[in-house]
Backbone bond lengths (Angstrom), bond angles and torsions (degrees), N, CA, C in turn:
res aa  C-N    CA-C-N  psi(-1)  N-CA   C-N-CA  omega(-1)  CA-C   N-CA-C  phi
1 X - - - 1.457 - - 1.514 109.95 -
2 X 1.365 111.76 154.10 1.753 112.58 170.82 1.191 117.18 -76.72
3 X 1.236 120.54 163.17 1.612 140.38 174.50 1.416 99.75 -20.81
4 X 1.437 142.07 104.75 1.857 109.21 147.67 1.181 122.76 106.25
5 X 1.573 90.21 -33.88 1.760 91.87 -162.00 1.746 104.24 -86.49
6 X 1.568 135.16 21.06 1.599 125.84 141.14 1.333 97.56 -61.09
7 X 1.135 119.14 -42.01 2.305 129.59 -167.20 1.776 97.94 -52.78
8 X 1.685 107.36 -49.25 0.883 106.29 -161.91 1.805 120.16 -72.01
9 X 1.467 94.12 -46.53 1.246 101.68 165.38 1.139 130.20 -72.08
10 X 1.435 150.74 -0.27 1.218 140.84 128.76 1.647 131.47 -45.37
11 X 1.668 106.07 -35.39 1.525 90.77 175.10 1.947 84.90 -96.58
12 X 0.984 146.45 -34.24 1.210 104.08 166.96 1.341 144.91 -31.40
13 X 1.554 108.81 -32.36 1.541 127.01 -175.22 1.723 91.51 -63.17
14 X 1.280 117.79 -48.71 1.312 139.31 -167.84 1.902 93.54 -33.14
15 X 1.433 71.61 -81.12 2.290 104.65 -174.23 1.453 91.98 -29.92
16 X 1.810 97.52 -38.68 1.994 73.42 -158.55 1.876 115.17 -88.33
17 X 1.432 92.39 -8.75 1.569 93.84 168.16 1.244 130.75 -67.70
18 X 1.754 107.95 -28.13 1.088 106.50 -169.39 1.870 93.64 -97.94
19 X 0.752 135.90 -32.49 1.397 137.08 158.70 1.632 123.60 -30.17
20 X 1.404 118.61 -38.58 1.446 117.58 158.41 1.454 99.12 -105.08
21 X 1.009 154.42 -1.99 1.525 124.15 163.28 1.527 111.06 -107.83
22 X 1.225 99.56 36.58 1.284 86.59 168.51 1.902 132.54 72.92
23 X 1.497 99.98 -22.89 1.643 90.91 -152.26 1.581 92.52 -103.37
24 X 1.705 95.89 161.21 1.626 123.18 -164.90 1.215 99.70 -47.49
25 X 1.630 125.40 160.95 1.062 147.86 177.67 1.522 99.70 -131.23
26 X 1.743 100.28 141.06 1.951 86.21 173.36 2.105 67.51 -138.70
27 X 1.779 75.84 175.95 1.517 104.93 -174.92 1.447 99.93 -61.45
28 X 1.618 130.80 168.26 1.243 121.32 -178.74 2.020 94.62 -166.98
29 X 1.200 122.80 140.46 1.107 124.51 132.89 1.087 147.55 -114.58
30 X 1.779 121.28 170.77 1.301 100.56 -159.62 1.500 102.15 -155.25
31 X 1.469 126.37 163.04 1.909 118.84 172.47 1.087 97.02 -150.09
32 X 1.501 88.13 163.04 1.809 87.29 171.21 1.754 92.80 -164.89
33 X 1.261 95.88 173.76 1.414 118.36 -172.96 1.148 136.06 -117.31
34 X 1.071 157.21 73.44 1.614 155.26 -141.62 1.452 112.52 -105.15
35 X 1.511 91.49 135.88 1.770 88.03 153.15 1.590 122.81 -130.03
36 X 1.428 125.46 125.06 1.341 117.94 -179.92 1.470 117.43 -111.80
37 X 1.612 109.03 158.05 1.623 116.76 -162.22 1.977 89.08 -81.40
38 X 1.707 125.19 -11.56 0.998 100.49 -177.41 1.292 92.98 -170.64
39 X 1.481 136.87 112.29 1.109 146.50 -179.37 2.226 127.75 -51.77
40 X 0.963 105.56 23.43 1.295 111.19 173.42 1.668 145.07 -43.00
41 X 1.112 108.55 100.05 1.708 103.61 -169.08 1.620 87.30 -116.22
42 X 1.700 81.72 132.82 1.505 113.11 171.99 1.813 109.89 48.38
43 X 1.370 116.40 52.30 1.371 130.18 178.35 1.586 111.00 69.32
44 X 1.344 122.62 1.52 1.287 111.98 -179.08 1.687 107.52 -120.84
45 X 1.188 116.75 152.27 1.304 111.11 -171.34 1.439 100.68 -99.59
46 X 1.506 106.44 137.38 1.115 113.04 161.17 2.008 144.82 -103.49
47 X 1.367 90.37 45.29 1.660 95.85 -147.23 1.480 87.04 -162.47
48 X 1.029 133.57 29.22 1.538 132.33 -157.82 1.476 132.03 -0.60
49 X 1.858 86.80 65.21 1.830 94.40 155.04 1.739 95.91 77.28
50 X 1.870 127.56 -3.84 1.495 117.80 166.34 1.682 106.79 -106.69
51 X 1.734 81.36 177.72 1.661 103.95 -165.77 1.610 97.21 -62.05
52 X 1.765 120.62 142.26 0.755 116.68 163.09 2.040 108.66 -134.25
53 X 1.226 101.23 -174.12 1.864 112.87 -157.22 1.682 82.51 -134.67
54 X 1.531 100.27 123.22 1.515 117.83 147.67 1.519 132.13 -127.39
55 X 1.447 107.26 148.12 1.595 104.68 -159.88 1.752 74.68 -112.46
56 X 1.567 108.10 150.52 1.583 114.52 137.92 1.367 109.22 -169.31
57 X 1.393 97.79 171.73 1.846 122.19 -161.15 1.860 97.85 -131.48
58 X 1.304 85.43 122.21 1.710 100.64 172.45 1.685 122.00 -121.39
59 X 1.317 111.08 138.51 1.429 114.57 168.79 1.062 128.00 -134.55
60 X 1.774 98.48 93.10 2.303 93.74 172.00 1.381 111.59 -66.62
61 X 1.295 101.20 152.77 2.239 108.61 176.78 1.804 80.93 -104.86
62 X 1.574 87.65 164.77 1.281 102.76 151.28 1.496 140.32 -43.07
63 X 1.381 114.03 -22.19 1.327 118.34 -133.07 1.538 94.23 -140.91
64 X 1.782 102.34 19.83 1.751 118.34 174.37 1.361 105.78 48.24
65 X 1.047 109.89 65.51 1.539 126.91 165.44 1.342 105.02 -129.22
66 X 1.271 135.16 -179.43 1.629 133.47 -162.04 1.572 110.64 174.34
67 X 0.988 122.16 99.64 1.419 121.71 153.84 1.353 118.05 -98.01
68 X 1.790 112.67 176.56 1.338 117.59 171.79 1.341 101.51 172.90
69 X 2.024 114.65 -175.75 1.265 119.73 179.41 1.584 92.64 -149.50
70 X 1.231 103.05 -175.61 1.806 122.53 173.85 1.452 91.76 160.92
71 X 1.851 81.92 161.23 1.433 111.87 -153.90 1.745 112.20 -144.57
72 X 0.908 120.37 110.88 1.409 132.86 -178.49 1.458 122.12 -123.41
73 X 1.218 104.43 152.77 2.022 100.49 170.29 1.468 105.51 -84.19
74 X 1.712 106.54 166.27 1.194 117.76 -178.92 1.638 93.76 -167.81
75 X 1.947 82.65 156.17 1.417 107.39 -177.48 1.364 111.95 -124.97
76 X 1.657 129.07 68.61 1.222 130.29 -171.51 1.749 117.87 -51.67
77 X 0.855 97.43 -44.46 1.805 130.73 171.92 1.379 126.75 -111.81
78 X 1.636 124.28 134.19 1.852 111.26 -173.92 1.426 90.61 -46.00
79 X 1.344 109.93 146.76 1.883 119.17 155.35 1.390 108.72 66.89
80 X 1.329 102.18 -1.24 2.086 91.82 174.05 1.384 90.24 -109.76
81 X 1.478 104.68 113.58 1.978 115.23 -170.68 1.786 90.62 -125.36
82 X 1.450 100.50 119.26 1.652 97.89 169.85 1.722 101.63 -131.96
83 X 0.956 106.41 -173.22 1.839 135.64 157.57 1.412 117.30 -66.81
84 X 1.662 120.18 88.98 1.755 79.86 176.96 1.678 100.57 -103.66
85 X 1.146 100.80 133.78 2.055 110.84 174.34 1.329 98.69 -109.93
86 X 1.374 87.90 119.75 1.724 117.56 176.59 1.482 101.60 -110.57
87 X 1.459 113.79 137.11 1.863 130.89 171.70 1.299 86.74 -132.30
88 X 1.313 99.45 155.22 1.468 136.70 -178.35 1.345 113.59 -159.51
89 X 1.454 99.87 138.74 1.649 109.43 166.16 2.108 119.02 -135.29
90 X 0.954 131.41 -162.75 1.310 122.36 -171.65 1.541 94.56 148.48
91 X 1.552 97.84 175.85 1.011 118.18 -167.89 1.782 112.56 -147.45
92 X 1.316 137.70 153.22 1.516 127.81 164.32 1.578 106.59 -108.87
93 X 1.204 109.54 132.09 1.679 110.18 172.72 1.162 110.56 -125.30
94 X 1.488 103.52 117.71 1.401 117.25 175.10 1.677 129.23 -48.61
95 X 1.530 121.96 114.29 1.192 108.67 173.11 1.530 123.99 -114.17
96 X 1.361 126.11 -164.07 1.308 132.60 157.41 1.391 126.43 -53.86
97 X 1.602 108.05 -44.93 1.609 109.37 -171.75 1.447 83.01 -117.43
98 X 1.165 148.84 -63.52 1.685 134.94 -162.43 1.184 94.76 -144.61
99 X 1.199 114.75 161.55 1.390 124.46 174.34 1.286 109.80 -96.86
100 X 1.838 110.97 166.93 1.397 99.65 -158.61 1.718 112.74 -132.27
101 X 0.812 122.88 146.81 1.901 117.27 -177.89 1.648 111.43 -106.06
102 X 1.735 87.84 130.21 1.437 87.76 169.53 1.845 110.42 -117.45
103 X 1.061 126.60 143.12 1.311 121.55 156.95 1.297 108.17 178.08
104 X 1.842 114.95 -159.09 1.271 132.40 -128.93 1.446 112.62 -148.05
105 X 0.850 139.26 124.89 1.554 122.40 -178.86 2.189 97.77 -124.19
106 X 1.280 102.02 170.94 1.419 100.38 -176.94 1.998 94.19 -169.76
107 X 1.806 94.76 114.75 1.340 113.27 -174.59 1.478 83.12 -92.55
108 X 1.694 115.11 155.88 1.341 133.65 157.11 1.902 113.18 -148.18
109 X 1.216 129.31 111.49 1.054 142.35 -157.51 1.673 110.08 -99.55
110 X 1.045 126.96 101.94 1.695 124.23 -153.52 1.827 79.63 -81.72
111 X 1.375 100.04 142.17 1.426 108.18 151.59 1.924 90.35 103.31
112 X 0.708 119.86 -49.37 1.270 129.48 169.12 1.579 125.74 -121.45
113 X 1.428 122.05 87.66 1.368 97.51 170.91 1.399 118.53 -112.96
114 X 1.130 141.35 40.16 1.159 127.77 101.72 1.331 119.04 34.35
115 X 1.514 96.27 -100.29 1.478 113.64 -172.47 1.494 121.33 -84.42
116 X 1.475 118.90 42.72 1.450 127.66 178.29 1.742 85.38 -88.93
117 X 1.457 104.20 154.53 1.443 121.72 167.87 1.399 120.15 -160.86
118 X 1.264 142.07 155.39 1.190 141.11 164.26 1.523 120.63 -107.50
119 X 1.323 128.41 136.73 1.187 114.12 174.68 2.029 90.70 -134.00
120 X 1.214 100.73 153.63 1.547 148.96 169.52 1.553 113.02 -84.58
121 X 1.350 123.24 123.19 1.170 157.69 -176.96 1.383 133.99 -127.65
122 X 1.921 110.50 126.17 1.208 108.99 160.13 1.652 117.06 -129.08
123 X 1.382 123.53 -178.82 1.121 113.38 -178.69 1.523 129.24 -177.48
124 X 1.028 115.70 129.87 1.968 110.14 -162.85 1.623 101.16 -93.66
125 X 1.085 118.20 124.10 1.097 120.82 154.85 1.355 159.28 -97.77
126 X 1.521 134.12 119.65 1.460 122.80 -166.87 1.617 133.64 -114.51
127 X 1.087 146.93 -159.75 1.346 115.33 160.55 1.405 120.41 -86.63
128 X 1.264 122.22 -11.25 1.452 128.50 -163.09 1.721 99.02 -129.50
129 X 1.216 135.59 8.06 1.379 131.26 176.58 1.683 104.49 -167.09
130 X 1.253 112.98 -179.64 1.048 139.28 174.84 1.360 144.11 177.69
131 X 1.560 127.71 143.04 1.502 117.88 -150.19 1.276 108.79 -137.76
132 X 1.466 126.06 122.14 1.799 116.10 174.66 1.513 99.78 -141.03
133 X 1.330 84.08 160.68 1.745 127.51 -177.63 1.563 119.98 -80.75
134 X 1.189 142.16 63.66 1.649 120.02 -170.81 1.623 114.09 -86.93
135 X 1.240 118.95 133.26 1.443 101.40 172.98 1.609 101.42 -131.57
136 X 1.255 92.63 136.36 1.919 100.59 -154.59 1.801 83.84 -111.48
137 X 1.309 118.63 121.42 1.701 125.00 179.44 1.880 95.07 -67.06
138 X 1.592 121.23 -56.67 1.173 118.41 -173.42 1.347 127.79 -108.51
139 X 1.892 141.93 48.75 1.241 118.04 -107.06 1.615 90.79 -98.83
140 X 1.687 103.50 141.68 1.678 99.17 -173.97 1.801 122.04 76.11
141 X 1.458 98.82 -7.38 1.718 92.03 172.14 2.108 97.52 82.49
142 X 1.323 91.16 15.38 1.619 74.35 175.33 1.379 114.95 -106.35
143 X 0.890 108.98 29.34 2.069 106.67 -177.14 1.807 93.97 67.37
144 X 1.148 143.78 62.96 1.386 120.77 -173.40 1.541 81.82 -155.17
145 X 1.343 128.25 109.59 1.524 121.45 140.94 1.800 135.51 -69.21
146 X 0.617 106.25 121.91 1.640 124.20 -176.82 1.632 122.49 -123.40
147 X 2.062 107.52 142.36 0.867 107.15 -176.83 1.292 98.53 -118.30
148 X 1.465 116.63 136.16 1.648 105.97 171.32 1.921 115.80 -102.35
149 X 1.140 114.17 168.17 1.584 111.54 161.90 1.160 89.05 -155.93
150 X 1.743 104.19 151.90 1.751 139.36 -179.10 1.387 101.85 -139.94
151 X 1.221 92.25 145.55 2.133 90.35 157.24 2.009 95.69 -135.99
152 X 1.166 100.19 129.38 1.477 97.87 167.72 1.701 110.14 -125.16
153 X 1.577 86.82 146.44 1.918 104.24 -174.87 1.355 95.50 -114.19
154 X 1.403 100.45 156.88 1.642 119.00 149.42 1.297 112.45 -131.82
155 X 1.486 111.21 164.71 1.544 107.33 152.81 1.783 110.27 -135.21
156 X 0.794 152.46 107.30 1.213 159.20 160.55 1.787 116.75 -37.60
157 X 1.054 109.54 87.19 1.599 116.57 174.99 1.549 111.42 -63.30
158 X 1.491 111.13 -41.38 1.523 99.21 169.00 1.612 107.42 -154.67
159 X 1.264 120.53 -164.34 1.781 108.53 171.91 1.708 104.31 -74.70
160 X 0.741 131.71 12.33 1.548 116.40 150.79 1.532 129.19 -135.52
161 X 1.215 126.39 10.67 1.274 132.96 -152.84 1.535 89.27 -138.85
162 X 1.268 134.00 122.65 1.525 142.69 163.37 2.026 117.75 -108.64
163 X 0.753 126.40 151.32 1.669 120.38 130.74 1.519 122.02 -105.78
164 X 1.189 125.34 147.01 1.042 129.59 144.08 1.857 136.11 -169.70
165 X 1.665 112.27 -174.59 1.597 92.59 -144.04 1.367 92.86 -142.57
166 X 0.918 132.00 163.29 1.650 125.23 176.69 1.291 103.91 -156.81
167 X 1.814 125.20 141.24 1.400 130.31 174.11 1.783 111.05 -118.99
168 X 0.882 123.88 153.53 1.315 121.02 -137.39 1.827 88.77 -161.99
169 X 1.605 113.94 147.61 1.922 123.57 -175.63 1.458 89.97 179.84
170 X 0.957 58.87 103.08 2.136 84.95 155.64 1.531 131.53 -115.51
171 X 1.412 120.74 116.25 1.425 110.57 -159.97 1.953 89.33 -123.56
172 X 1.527 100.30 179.83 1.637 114.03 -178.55 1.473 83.46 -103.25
173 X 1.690 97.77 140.16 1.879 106.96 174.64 1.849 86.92 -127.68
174 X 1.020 116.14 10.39 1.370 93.10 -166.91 2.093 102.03 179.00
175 X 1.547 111.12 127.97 0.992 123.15 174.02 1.772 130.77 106.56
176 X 1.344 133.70 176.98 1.474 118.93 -162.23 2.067 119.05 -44.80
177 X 1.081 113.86 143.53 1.558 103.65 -172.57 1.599 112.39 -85.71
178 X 0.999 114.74 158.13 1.633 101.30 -171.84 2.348 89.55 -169.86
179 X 1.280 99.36 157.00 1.041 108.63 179.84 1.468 119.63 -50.23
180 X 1.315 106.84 -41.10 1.722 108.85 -175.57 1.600 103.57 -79.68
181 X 1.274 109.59 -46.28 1.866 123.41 -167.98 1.147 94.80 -63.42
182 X 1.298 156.43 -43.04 1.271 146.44 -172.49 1.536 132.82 -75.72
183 X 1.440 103.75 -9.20 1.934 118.41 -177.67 1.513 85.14 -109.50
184 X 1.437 95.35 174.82 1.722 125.28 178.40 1.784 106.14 -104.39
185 X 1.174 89.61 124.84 2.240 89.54 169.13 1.562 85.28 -113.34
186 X 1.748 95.14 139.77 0.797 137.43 168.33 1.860 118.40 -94.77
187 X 1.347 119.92 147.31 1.806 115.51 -155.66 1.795 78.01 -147.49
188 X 1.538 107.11 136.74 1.267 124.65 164.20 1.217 118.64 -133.75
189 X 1.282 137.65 126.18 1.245 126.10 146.15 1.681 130.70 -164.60
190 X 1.613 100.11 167.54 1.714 107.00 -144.15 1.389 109.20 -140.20
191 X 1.099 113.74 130.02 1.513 112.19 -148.47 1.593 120.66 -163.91
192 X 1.254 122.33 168.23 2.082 114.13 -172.39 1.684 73.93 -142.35
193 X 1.586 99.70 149.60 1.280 119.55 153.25 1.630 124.29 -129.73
194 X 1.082 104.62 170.56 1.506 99.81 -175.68 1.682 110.53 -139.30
195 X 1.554 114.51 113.06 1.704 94.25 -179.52 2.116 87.70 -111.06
196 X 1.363 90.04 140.86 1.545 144.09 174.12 1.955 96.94 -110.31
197 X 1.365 107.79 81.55 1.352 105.14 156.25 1.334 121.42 65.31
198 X 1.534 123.86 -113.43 1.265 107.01 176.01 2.003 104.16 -112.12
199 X 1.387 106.14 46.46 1.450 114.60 -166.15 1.515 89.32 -133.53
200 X 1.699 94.05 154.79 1.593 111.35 166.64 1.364 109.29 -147.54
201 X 1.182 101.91 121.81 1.599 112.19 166.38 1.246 124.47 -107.48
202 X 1.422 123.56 150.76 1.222 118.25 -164.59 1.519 106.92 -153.76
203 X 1.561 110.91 148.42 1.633 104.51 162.05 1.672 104.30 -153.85
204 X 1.163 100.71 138.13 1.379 112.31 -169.38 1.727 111.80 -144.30
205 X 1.565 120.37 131.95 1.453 125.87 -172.03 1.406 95.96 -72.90
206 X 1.082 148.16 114.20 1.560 134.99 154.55 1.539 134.02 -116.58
207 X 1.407 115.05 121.18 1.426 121.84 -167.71 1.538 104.14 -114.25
208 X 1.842 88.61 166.72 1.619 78.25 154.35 1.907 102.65 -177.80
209 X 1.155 124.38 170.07 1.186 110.63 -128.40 1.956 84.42 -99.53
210 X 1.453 93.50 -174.12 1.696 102.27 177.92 1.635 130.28 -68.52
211 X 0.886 136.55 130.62 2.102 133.26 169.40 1.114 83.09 100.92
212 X 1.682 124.17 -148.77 0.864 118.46 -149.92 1.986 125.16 93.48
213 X 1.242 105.91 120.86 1.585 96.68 -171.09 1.765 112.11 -57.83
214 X 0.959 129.60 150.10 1.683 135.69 157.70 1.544 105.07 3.57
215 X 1.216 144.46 156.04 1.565 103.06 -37.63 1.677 114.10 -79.46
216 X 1.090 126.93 162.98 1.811 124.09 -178.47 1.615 84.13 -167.56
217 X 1.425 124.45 60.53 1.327 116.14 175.32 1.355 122.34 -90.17
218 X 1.858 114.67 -33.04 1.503 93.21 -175.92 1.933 91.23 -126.83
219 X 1.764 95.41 102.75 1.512 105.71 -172.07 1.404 101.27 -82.18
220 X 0.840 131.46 -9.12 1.766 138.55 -178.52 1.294 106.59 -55.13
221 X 1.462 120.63 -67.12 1.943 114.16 161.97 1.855 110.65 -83.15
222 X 1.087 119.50 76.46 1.365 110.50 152.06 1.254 123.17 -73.89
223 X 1.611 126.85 24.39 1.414 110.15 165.40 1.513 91.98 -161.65
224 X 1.229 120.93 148.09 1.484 120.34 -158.64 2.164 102.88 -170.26
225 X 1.057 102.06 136.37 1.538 101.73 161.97 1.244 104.02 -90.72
226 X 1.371 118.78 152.22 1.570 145.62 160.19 1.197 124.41 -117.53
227 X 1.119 130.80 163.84 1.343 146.60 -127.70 1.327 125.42 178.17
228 X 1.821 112.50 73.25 1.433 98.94 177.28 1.524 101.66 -138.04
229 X 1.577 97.08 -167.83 1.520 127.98 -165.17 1.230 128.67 -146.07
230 X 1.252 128.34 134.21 1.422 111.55 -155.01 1.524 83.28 -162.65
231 X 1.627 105.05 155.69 1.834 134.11 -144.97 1.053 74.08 -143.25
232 X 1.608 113.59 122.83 1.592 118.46 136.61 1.504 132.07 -110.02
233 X 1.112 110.33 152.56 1.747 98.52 -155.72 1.467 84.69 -131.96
């Protein structure tokens, strides 16, 4: 799965409740804290396969708009260990058949930036699934444009107990050709969570297949369970 976006899709679930029933929305903030048995974005690990700690800060407006940030370690390279701080902003726009998300995300990697990038987002939303578009102009600082698509489901067994699974392909649309940049990686994963109050636990199998544009650094575990927890305050 990407950076956040379980974070994200929960107060989305939010937007979309109050979006068919009608009722007021006021501004709200929010943080939380995570810990995972293995830091993975988009089926590949970035931290080689150890436990990592994320901080982030969120803000819905009234007016279903949403910004935020978080901050985690990472291991792009053996022994190259930085900060990466990710912000994001977006928006939900109400439609006829689903409503729809627009926004923005923006990686910055202290110690190296290099590999700062922004990618662009869209996305349909439902109560039981959801589907977006990212198209990153530089993704990772490598000269390589890329478009990604995911669709993620849940199903809710009760008010605290969920499943859910998300599939995820990212290909190169644009920039120098190279063995990895030129195939499609494929991202799976399947999973139950459990929220306990202002806690979430979670475990989910997640793989994902070989090449694939930047990053695909440590292909040795392409498939791994995870294991985290997360405090919201």
């Amino acid at each position: 799965m990407g950076l956040a976006w379980l974070r994200r899709g929960r107060r989305l679930a939010l937007g979309l409740l109050c979006l068919t029933s009608g009722a007021s929305v006021h501004a709200q903030w929010s943080a939380s804290l995570s810990a995972d048995s293995d830091y993975r974005f988009r089926g590949v690990s970035l931290n080689e396969s150890r436990p990592s700690l994320r901080a982030a800060l969120n803000y819905d407006a009234p007016d279903r708009c949403y910004a935020g940030a978080s901050t985690t370690r990472v291991e792009l390279a053996r022994g190259d260990r930085y900060a990466q701080l990710l912000g994001y902003a977006g928006c939900v726009v109400p439609m006829s058949a689903s409503p729809i998300e627009l926004g923005a995300t923006f990686s910055h990697f202290t110690g190296d930036s290099s590999y700062d990038y922004a990618e662009f987002y869209v996305g349909v939303l439902a109560e039981r699934w959801n589907a977006r578009l990212h198209i990153a102009p530089d993704y990772f600082g490598r000269h390589v444009s890329t478009v990604y698509t995911e669709l993620d489901s849940h199903l809710l067994l009760n008010e605290s107990l969920r499943l859910f699974g998300h599939l995820g392909a990212i290909s190169r649309i644009g920039g120098p050709h190279d063995d990895n940049a030129s195939r499609i990686r494929i991202d799976v994963s399947v999973g139950a969570g459990l929220a306990l109050r202002q806690f979430d636990l979670r475990i989910a199998g997640v793989a994902a297949s070989r090449g694939g544009p930047y990053p695909a650094v440590y292909e040795r575990r392409r498939a791994s369970w995870v294991a985290s927890i997360s405090c919201a305050f």
